[in-house]
N, C-alpha and C positions, 0 to 999 in steps of 0.2 A: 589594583586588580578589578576586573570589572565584571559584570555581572554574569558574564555566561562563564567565565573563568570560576566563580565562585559557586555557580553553580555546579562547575562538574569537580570542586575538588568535593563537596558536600556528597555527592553522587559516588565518588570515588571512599571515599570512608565509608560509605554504607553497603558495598559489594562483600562478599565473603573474603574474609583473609584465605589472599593466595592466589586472586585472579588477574587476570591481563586485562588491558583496555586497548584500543587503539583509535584513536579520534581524526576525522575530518581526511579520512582513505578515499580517495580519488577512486570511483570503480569504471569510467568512462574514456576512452582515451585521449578526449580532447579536455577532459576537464579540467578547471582551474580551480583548485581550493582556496586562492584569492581573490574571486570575482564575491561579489554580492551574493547574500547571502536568495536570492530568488533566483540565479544560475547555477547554483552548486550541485555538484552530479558527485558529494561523496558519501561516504557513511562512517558510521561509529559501530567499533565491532566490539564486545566485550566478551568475555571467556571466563569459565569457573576454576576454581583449581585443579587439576589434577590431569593426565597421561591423555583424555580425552579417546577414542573419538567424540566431539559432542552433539547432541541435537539442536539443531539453530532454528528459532526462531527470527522470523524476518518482520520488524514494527514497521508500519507505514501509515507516517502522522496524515492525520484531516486538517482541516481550515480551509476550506473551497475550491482545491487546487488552486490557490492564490494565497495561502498565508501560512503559519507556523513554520516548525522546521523539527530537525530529527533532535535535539535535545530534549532527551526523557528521564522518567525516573523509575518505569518500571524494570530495568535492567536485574536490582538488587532481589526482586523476587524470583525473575527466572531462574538468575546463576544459585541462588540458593535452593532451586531444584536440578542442577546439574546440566543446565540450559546455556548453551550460548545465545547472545542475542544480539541481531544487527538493525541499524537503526538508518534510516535512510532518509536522507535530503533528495529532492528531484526540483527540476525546472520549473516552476511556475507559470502558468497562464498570462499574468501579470508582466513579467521579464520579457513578453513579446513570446513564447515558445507555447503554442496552440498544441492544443490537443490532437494525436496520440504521443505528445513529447515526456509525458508525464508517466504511461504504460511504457515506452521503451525503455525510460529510465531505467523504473524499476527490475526489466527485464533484466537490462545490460548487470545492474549491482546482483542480479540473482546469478549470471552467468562469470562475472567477477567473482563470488563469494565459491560458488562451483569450482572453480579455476585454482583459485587459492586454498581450495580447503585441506589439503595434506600438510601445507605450511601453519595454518594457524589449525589445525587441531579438530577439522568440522564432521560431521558427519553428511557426508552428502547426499544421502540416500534419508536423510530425516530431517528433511525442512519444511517447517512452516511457515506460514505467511498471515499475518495479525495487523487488523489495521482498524484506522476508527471514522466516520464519516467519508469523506473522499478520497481517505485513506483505504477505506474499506470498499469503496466503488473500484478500486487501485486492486487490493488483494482478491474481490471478486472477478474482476478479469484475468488475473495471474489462472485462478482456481477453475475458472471457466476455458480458459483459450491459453494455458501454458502447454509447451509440447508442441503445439499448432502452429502454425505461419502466420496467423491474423494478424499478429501486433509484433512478434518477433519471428527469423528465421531460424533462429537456435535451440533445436531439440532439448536442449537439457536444462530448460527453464520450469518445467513442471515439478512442481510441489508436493508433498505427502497429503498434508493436510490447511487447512486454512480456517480462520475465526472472522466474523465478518458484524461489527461492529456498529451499529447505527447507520444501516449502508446504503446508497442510493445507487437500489440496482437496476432501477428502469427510469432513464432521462426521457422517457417519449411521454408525452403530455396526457395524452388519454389512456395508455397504456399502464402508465404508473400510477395515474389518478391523482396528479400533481394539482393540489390548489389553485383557485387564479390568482391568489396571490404571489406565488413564486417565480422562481427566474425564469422557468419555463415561457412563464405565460406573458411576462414585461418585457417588452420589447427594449425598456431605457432600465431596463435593468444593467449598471456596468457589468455585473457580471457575466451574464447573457450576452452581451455583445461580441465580450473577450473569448468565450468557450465557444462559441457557435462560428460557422466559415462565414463570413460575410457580415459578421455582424449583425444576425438575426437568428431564432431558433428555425431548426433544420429538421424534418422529423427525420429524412433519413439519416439524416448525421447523428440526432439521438439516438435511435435503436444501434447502427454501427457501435454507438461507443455505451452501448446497455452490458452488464453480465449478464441480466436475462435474455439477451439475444444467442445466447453461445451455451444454453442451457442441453446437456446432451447425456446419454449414458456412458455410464462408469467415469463420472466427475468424482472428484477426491473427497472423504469427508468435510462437510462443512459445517460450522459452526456457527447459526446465525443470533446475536441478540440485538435485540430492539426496543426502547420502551413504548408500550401502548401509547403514550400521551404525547410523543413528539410534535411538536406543530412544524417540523421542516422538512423532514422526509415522510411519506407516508409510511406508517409500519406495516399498513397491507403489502407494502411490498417485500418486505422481507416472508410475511405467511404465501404469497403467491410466487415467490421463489421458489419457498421449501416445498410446496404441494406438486409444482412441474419439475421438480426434482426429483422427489418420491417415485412421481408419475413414472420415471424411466429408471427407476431401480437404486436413485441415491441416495449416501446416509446423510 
């Protein structure tokens, strides 16, 4: 038995008696749930006990848009508040699939989990979107530009609400007050090379692909936390979200 296996039977004993699981659901139509684990377009859907409708939370892991993946362990706290919770894998940077392939992703499993929600029990009218690092740059665009055509053409991608997690929500170098030491500013940064078109940083192409660019009135509540002392993302940029947020009326 190996290790991701062990890890989710561990995962599966600590859910509430009486819930469902469903592991490694294709939400894309081309997708292969046996490619590598940096191509995968599936999710893990979990459910709590009972007749449901449920309110779904939507996790969307961080690691750079280049690493981790959707196997977690916060499942067991949701469904013990009556929470379904879906976990999602997207394309990687890395795999050759550039940016916006990571925001369509996510859109496409929100419009799958939409789709299917009478069958597994969801409430579709009460979903959030919770995400951590670049995960949260992920949920800040859902929360900013779901509903819109920006990054998807499918109306019923918008969200109730969203939590936004150590987020980088402004990639534009002076705009977000990016260090010179970050990828922004390294040109031989590998990662920089792979996010940006060409292989170099792009201001337009950062603001394009900012949540704070898509900052507007009657955005969803959001939830921002951040610690003061990150030395990765700036946390001013999470206070200069919420202040041009405020500014047009939001909670």
């Amino acid at each position: 038995m190996n290790q991701r296996t062990l890890k989710r039977h561990k995962l599966i004993g600590e859910l509430p008696a009486g819930s469902t699981y469903l592991f490694d659901q294709p939400y894309a139509p081309d997708a292969d749930p046996r490619a590598g684990i940096a191509s995968h377009q599936t999710l893990d859907l979990y459910l709590p006990p009972g007749p449901g409708p449920f309110p779904l939370i939507v996790w969307i892991h961080g690691g750079g848009w280049n690493g981790s993946d959707k196997d977690t362990d916060v499942a067991p706290r949701f469904l013990g508040s009556g929470f379904a919770l879906a976990s999602l894998d997207y394309r990687l940077i890395g795999s050759g699939a550039a940016f916006p392939a990571q925001i369509e992703d996510c859109f496409s499993a929100l419009v799958w989990l939409r789709e299917n929600g009478t069958k597994y029990r969801l409430d579709i009218e009460r979903i959030g979107v919770l995400g951590h690092s670049a995960g949260a740059h992920l949920a800040g665009l859902i929360a900013t530009t779901g509903g819109t055509d920006q990054f998807c053409k499918i109306a019923s991608t918008r969200v109730q609400a969203a939590v936004l997690w150590s987020a980088p929500l402004d990639l534009s170098r002076e705009r977000g007050n990016w260090p010179s030491s970050t990828f922004v500013w390294n040109p031989k940064d590998p990662f920089s090379t792979a996010f940006f078109p060409g292989g170099a940083y792009d201001e337009q192409f950062a603001q394009w692909a900012s949540p704070a660019s898509y900052i507007r009135a009657g955005l969803l509540p959001i939830l921002i936390v951040h610690g003061s002392e990150d030395t990765i993302v700036p946390p001013g940029q999470a206070l200069a979200f919420a202040e041009a947020s405020r500014a047009l009326g939001g909670k």
